[in-house]
mmCIF entry with sequence, helices, sheets and N, C-alpha, C, O atoms, coordinates in Angstrom:
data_MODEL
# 
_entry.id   MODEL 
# 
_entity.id                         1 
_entity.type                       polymer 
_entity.pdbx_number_of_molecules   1 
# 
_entity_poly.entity_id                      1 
_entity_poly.type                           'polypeptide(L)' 
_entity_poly.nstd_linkage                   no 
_entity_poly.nstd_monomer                   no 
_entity_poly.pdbx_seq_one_letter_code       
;(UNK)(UNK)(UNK)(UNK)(UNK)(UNK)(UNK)(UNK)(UNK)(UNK)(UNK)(UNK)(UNK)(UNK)(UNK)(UNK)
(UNK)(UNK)(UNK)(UNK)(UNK)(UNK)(UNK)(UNK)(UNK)(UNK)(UNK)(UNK)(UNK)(UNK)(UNK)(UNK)
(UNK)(UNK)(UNK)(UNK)(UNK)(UNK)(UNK)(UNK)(UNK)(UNK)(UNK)(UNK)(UNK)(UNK)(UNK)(UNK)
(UNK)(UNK)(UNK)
;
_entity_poly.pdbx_seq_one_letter_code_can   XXXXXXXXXXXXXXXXXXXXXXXXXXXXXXXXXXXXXXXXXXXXXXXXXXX 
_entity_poly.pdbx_strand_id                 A 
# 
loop_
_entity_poly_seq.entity_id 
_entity_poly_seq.num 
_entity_poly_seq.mon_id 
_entity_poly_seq.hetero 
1 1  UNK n 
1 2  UNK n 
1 3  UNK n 
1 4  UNK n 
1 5  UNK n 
1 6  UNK n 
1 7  UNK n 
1 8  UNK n 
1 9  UNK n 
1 10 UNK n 
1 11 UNK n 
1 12 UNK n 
1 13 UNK n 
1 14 UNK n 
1 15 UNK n 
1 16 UNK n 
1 17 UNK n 
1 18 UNK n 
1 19 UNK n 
1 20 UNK n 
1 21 UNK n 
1 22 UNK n 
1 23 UNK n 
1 24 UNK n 
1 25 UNK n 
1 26 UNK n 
1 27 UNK n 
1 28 UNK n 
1 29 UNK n 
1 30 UNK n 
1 31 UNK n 
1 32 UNK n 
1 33 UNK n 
1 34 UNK n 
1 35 UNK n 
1 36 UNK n 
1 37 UNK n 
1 38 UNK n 
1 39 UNK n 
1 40 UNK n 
1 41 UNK n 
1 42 UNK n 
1 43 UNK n 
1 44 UNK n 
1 45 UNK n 
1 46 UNK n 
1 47 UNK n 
1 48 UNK n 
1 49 UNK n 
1 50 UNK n 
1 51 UNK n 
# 
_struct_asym.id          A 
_struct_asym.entity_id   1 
# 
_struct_conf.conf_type_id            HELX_P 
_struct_conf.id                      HELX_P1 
_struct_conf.pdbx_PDB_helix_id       AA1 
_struct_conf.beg_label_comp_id       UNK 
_struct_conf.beg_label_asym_id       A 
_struct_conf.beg_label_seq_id        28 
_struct_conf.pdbx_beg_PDB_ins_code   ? 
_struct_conf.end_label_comp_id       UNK 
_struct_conf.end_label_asym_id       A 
_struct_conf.end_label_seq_id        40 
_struct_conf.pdbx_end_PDB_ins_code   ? 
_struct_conf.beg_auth_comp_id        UNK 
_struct_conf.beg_auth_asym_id        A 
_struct_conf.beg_auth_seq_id         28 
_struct_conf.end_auth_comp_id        UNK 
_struct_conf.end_auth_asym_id        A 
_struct_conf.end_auth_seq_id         40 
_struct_conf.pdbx_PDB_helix_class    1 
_struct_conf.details                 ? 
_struct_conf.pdbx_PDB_helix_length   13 
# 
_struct_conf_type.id          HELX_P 
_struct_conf_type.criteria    ? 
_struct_conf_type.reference   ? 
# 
_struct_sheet.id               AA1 
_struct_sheet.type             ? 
_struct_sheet.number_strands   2 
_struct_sheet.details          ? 
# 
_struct_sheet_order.sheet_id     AA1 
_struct_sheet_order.range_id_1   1 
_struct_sheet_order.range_id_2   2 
_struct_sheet_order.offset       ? 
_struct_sheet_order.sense        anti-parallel 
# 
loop_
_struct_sheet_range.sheet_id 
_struct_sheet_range.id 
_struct_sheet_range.beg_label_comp_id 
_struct_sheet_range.beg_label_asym_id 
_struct_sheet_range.beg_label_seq_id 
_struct_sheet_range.pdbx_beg_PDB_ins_code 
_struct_sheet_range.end_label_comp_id 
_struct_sheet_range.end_label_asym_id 
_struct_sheet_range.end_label_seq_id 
_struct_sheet_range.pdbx_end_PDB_ins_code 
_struct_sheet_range.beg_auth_comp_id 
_struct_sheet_range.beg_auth_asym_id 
_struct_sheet_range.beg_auth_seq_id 
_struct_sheet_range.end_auth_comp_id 
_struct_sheet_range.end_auth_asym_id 
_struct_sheet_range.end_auth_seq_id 
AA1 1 UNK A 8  ? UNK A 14 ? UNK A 8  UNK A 14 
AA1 2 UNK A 19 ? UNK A 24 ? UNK A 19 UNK A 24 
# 
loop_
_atom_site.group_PDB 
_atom_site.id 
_atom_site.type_symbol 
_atom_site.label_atom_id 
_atom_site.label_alt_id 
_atom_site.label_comp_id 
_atom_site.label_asym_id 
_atom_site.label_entity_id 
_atom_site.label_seq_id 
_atom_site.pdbx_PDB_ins_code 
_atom_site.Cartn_x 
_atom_site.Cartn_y 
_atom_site.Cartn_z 
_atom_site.occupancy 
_atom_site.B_iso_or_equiv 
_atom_site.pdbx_formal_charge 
_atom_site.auth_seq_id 
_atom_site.auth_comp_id 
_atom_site.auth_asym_id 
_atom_site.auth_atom_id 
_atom_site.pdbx_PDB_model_num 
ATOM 1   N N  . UNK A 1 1  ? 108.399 89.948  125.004 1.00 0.00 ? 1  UNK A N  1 
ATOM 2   C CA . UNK A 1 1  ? 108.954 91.007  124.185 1.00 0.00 ? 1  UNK A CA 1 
ATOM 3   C C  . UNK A 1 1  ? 108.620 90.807  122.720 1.00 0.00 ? 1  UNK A C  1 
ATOM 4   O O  . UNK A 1 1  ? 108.314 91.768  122.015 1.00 0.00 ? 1  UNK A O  1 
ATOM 5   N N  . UNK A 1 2  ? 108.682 89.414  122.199 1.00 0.00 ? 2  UNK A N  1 
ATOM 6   C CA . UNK A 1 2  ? 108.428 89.476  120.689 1.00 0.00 ? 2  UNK A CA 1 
ATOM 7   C C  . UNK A 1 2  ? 106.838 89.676  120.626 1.00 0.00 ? 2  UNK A C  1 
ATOM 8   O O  . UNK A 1 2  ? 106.448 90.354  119.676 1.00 0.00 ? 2  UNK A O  1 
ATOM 9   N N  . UNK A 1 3  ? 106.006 89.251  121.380 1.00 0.00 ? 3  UNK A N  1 
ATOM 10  C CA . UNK A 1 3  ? 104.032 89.516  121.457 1.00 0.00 ? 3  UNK A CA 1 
ATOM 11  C C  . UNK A 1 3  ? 103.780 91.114  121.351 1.00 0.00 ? 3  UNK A C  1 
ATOM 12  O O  . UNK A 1 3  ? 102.986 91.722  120.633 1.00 0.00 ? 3  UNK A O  1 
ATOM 13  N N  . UNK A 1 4  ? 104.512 91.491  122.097 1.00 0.00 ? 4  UNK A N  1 
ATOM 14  C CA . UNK A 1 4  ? 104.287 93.193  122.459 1.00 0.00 ? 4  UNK A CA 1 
ATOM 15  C C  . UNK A 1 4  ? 104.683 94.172  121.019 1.00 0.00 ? 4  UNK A C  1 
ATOM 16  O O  . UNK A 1 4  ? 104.015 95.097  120.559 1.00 0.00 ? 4  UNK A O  1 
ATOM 17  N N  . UNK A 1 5  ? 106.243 93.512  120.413 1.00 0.00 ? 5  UNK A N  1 
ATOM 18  C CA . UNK A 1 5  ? 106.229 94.240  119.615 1.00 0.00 ? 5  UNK A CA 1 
ATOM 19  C C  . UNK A 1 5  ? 105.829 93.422  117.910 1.00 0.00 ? 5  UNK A C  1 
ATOM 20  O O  . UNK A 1 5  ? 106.429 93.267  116.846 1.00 0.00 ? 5  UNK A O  1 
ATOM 21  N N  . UNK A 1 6  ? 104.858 93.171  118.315 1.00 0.00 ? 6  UNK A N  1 
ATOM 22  C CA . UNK A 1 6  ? 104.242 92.289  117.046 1.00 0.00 ? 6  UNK A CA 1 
ATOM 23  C C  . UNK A 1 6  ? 105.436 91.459  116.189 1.00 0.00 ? 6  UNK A C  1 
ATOM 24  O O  . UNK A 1 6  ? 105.347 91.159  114.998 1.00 0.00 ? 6  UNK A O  1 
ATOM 25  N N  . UNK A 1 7  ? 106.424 91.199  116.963 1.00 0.00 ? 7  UNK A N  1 
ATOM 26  C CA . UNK A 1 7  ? 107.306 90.435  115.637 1.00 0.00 ? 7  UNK A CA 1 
ATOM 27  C C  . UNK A 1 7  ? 106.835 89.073  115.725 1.00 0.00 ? 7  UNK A C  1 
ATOM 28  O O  . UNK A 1 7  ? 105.832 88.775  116.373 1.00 0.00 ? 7  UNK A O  1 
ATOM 29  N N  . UNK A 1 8  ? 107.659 88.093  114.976 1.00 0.00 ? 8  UNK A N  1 
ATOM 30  C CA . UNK A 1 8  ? 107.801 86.603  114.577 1.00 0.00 ? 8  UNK A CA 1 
ATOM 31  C C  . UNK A 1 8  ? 109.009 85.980  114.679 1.00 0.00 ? 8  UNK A C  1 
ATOM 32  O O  . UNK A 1 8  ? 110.216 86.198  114.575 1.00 0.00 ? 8  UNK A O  1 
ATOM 33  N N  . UNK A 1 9  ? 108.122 85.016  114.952 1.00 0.00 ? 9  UNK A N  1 
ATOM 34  C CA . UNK A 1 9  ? 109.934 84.067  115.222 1.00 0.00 ? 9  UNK A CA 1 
ATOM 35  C C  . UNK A 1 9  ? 109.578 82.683  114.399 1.00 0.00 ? 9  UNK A C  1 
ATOM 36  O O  . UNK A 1 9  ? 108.747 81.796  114.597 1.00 0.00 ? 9  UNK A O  1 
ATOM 37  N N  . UNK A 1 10 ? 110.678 82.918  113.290 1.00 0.00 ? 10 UNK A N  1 
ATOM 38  C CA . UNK A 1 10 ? 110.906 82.199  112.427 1.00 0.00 ? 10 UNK A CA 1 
ATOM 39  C C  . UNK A 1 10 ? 111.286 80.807  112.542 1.00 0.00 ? 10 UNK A C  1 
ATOM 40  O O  . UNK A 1 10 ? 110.808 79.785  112.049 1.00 0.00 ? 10 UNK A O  1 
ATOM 41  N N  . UNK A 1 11 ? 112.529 81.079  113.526 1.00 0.00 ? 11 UNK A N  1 
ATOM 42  C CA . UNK A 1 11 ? 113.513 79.947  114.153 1.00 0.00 ? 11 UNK A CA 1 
ATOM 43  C C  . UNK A 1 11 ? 113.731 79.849  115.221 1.00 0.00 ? 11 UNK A C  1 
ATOM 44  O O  . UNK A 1 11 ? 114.184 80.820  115.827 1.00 0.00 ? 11 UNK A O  1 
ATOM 45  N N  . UNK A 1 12 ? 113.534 78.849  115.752 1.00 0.00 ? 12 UNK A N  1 
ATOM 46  C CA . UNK A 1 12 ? 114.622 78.678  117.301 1.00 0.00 ? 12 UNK A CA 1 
ATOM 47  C C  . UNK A 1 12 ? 114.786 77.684  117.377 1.00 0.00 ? 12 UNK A C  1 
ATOM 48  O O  . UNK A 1 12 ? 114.188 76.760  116.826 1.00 0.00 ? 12 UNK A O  1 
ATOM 49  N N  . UNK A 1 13 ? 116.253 77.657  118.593 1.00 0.00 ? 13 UNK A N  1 
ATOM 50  C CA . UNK A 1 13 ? 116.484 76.272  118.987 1.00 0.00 ? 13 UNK A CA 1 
ATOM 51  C C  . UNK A 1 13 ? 117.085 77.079  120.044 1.00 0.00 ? 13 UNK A C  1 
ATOM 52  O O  . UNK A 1 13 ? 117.151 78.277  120.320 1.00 0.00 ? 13 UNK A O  1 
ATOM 53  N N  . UNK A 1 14 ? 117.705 75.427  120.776 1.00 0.00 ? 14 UNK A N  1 
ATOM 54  C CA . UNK A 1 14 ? 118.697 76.288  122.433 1.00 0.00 ? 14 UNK A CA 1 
ATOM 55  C C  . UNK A 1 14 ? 119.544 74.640  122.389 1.00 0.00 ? 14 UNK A C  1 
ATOM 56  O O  . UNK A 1 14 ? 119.198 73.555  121.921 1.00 0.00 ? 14 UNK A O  1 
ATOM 57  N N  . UNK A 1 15 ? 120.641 75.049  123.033 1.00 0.00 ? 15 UNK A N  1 
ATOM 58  C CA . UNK A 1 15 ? 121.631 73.934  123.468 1.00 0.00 ? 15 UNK A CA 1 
ATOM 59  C C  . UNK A 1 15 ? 121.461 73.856  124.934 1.00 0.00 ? 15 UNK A C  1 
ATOM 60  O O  . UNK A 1 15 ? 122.619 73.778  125.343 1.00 0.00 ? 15 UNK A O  1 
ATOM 61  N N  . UNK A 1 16 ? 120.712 73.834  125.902 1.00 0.00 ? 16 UNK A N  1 
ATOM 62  C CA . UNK A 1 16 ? 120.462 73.570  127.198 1.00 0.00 ? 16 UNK A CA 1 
ATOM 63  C C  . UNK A 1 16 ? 121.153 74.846  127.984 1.00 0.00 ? 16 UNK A C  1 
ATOM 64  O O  . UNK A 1 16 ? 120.961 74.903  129.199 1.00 0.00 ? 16 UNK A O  1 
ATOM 65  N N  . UNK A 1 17 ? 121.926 75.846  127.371 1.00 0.00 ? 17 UNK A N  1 
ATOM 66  C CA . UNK A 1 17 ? 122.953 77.005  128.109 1.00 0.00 ? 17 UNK A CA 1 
ATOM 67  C C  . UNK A 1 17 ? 121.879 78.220  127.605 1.00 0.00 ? 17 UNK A C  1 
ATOM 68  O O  . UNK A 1 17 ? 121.409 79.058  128.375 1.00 0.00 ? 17 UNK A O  1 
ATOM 69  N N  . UNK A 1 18 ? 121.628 78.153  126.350 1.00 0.00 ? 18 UNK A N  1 
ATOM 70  C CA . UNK A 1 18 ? 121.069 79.684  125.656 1.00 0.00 ? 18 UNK A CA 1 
ATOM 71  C C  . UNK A 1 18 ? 120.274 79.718  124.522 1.00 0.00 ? 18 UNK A C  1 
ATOM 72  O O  . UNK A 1 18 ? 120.414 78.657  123.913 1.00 0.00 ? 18 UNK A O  1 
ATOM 73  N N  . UNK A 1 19 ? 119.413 80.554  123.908 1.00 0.00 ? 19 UNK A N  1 
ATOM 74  C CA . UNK A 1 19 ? 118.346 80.038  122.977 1.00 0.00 ? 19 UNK A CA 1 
ATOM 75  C C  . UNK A 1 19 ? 119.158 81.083  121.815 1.00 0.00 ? 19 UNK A C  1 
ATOM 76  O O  . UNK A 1 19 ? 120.032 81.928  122.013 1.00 0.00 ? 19 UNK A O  1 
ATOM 77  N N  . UNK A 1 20 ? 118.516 80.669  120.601 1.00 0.00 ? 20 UNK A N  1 
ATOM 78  C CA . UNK A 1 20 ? 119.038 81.497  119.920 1.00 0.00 ? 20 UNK A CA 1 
ATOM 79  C C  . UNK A 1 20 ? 117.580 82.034  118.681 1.00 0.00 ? 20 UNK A C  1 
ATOM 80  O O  . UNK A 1 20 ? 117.215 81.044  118.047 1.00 0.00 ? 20 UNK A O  1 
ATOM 81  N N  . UNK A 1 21 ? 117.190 82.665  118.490 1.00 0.00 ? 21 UNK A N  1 
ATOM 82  C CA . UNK A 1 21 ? 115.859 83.507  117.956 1.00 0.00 ? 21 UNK A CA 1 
ATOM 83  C C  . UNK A 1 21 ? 116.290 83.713  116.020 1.00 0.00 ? 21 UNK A C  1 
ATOM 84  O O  . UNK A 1 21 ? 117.291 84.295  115.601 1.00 0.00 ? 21 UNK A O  1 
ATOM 85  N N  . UNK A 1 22 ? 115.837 83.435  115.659 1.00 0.00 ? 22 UNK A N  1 
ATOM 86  C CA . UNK A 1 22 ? 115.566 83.922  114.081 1.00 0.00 ? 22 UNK A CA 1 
ATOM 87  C C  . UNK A 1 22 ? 114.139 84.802  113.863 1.00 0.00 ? 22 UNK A C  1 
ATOM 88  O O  . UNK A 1 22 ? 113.182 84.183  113.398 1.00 0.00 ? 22 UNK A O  1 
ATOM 89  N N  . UNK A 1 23 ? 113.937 86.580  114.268 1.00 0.00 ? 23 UNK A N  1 
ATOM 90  C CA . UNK A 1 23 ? 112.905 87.070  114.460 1.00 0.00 ? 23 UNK A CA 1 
ATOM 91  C C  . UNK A 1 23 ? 112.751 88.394  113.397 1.00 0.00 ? 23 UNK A C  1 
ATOM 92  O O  . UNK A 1 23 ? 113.613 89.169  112.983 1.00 0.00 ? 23 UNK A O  1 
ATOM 93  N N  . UNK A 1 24 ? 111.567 88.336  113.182 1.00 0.00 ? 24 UNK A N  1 
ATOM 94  C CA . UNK A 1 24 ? 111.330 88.679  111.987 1.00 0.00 ? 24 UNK A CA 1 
ATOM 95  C C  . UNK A 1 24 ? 110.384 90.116  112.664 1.00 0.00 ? 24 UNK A C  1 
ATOM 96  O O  . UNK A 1 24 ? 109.300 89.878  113.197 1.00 0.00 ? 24 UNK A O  1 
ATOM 97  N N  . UNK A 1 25 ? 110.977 91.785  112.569 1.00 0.00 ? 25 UNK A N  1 
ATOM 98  C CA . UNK A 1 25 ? 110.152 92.373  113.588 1.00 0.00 ? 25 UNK A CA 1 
ATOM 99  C C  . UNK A 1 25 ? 109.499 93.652  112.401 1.00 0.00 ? 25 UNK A C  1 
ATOM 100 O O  . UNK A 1 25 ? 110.110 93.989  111.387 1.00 0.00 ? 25 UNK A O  1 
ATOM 101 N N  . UNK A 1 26 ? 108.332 94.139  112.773 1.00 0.00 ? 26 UNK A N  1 
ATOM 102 C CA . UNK A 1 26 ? 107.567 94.510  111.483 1.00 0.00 ? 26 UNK A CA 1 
ATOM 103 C C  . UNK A 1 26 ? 108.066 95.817  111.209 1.00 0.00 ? 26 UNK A C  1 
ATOM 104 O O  . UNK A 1 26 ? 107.619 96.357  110.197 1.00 0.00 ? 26 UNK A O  1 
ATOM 105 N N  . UNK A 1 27 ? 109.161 96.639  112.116 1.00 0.00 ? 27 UNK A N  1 
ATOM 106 C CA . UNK A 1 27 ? 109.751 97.455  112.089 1.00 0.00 ? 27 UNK A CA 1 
ATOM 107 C C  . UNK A 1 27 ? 111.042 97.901  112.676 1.00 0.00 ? 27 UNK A C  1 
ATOM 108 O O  . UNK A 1 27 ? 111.175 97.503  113.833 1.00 0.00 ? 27 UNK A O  1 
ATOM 109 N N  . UNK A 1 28 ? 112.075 98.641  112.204 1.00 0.00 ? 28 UNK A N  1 
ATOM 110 C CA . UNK A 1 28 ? 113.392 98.528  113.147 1.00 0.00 ? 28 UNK A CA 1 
ATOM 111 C C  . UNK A 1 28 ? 113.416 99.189  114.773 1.00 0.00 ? 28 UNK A C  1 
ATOM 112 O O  . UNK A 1 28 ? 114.267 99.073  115.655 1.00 0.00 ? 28 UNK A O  1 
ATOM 113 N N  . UNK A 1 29 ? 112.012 99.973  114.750 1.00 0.00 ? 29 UNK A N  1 
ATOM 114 C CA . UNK A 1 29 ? 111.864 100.534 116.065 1.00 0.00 ? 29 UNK A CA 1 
ATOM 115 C C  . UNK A 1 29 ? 111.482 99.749  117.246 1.00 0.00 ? 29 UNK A C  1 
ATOM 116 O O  . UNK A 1 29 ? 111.691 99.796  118.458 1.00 0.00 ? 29 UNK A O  1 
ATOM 117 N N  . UNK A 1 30 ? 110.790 98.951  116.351 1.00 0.00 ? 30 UNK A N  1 
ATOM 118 C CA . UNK A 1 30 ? 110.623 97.388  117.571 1.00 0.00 ? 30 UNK A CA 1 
ATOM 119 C C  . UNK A 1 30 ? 111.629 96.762  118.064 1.00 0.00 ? 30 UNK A C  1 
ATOM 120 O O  . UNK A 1 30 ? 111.776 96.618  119.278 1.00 0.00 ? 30 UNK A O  1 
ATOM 121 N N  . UNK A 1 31 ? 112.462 96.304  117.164 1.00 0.00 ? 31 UNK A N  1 
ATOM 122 C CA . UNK A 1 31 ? 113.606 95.896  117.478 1.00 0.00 ? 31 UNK A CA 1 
ATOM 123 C C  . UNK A 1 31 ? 114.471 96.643  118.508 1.00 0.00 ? 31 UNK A C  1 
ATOM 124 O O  . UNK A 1 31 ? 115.036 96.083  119.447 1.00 0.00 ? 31 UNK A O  1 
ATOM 125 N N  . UNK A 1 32 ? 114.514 97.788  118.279 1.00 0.00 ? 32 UNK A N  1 
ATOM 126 C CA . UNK A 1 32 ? 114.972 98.355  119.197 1.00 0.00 ? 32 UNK A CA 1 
ATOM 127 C C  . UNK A 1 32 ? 114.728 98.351  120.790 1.00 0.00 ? 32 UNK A C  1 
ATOM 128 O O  . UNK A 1 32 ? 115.429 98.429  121.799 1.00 0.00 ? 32 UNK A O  1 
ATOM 129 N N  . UNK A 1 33 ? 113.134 98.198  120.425 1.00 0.00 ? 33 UNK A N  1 
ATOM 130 C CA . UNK A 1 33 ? 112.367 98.078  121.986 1.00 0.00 ? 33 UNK A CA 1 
ATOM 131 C C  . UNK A 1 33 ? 112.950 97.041  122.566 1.00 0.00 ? 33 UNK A C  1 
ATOM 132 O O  . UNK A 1 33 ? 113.587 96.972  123.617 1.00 0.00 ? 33 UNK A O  1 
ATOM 133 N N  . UNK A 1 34 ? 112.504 95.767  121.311 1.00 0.00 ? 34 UNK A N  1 
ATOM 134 C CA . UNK A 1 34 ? 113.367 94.542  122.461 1.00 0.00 ? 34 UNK A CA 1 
ATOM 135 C C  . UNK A 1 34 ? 115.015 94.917  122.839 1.00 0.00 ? 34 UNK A C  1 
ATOM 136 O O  . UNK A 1 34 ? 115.537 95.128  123.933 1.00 0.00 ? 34 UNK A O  1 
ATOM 137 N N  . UNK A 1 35 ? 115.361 94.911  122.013 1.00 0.00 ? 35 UNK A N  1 
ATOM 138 C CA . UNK A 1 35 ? 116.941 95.436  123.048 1.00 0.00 ? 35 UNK A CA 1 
ATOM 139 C C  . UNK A 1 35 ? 116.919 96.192  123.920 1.00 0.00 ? 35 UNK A C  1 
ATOM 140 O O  . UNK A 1 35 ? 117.947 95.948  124.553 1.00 0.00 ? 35 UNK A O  1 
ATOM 141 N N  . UNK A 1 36 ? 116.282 97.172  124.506 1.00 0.00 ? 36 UNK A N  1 
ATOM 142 C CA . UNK A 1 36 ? 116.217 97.190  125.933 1.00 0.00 ? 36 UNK A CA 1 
ATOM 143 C C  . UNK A 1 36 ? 115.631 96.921  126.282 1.00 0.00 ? 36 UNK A C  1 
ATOM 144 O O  . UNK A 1 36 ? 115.837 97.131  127.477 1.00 0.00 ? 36 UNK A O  1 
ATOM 145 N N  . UNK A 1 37 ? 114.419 96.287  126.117 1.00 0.00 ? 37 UNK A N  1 
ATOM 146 C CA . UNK A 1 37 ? 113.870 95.105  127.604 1.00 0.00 ? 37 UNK A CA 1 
ATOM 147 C C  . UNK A 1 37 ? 114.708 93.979  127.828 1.00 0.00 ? 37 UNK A C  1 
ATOM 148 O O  . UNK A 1 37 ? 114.583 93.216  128.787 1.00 0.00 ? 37 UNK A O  1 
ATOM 149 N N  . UNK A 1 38 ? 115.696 93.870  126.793 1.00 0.00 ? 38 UNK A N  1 
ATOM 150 C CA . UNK A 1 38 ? 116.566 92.239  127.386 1.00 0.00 ? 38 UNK A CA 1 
ATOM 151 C C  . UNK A 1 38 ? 117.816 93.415  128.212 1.00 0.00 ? 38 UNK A C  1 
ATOM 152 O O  . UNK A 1 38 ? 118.452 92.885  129.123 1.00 0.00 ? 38 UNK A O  1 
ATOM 153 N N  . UNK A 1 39 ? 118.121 94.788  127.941 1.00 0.00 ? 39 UNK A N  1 
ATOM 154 C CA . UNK A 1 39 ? 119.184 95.604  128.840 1.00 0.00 ? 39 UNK A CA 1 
ATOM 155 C C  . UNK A 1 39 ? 118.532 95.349  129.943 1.00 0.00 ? 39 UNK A C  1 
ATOM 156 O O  . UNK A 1 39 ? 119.186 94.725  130.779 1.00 0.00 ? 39 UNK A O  1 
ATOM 157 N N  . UNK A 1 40 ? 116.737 95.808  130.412 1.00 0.00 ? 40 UNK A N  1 
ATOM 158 C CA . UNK A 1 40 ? 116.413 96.091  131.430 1.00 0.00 ? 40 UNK A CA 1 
ATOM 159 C C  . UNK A 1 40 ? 116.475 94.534  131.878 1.00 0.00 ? 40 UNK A C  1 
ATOM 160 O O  . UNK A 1 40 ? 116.807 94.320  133.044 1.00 0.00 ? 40 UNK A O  1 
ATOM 161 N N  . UNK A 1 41 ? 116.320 93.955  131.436 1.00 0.00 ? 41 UNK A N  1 
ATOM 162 C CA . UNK A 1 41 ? 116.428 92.700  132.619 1.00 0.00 ? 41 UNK A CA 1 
ATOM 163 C C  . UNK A 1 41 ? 117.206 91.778  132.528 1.00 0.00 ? 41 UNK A C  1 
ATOM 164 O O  . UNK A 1 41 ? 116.734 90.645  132.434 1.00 0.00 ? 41 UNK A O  1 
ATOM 165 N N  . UNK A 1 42 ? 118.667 91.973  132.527 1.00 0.00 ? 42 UNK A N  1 
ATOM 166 C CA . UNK A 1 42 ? 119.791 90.947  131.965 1.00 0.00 ? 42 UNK A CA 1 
ATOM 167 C C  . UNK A 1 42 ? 119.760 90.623  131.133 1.00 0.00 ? 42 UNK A C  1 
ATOM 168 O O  . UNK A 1 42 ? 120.302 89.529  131.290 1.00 0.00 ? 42 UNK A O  1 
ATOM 169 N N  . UNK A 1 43 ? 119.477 90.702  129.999 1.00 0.00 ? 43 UNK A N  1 
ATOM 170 C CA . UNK A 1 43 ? 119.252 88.962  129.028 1.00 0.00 ? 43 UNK A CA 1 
ATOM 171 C C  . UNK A 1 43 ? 120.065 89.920  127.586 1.00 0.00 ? 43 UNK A C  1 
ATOM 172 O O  . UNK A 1 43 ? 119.899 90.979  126.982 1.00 0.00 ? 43 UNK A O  1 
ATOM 173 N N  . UNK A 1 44 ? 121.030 88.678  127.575 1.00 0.00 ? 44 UNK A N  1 
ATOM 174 C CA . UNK A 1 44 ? 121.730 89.346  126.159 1.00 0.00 ? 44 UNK A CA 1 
ATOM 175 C C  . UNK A 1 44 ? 120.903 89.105  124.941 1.00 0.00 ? 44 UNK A C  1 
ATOM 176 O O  . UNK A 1 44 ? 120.004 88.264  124.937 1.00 0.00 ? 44 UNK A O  1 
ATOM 177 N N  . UNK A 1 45 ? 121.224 89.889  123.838 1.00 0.00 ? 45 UNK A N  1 
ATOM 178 C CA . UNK A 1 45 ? 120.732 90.559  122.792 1.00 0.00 ? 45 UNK A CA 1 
ATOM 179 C C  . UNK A 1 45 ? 121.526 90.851  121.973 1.00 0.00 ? 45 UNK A C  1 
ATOM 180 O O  . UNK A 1 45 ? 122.205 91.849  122.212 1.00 0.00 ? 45 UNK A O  1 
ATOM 181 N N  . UNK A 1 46 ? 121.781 90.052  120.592 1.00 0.00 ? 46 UNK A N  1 
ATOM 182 C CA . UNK A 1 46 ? 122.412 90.099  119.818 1.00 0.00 ? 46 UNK A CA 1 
ATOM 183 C C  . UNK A 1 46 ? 121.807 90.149  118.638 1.00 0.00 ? 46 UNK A C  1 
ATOM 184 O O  . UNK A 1 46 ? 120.975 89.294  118.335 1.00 0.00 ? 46 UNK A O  1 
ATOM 185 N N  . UNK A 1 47 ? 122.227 91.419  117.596 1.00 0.00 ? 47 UNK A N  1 
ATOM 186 C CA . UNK A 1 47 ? 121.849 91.338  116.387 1.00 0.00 ? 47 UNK A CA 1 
ATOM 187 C C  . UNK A 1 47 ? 122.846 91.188  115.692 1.00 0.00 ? 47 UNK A C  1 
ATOM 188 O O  . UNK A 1 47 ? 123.929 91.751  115.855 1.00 0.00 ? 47 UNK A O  1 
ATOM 189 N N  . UNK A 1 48 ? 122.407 90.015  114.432 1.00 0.00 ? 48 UNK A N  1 
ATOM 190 C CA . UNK A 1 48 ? 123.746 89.418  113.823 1.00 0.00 ? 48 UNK A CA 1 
ATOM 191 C C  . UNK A 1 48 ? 123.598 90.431  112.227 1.00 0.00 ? 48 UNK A C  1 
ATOM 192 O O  . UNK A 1 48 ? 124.524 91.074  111.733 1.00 0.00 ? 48 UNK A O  1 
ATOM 193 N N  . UNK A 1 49 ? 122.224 90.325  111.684 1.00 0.00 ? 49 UNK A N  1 
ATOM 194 C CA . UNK A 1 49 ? 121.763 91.136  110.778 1.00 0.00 ? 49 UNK A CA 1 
ATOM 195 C C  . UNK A 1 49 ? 120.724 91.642  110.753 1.00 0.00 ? 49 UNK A C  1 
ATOM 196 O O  . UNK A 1 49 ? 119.772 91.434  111.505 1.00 0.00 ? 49 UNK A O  1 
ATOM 197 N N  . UNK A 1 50 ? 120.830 92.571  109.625 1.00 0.00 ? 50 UNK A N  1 
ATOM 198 C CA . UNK A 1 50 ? 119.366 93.121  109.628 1.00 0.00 ? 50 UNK A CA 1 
ATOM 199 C C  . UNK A 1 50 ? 119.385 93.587  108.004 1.00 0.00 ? 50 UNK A C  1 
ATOM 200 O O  . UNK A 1 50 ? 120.338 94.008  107.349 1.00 0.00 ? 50 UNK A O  1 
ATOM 201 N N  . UNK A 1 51 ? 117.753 93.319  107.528 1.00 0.00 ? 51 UNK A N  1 
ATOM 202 C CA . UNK A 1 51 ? 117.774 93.256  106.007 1.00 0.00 ? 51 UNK A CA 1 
ATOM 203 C C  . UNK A 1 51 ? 116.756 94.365  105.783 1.00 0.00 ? 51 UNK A C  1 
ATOM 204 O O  . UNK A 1 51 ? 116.434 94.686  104.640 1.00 0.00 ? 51 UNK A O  1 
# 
């Protein structure tokens, strides 16, 4: 999901349960995309901010 919609990932780490992404996406419509490909296939999706 982040390759497809050309973003970057700044940061990550994971505690062995869940990863957590610092992603940098070149537009807010991308972003959007990834939130539903993580709807379409389980995977939560949290945006904490956006600048």
């Amino acid at each position: 999901m982040v390759t497809t919609h050309r973003a970057a990932v700044m940061d990550a780490y994971g505690d062995g349960e869940e990863w957590q992404l610092r992603v940098l996406y070149p537009e807010r419509e991308a972003l959007s995309r990834s939130n539903d490909f993580c709807e379409a296939h389980g995977l939560s999706f949290e945006v904490t901010y956006v600048r």
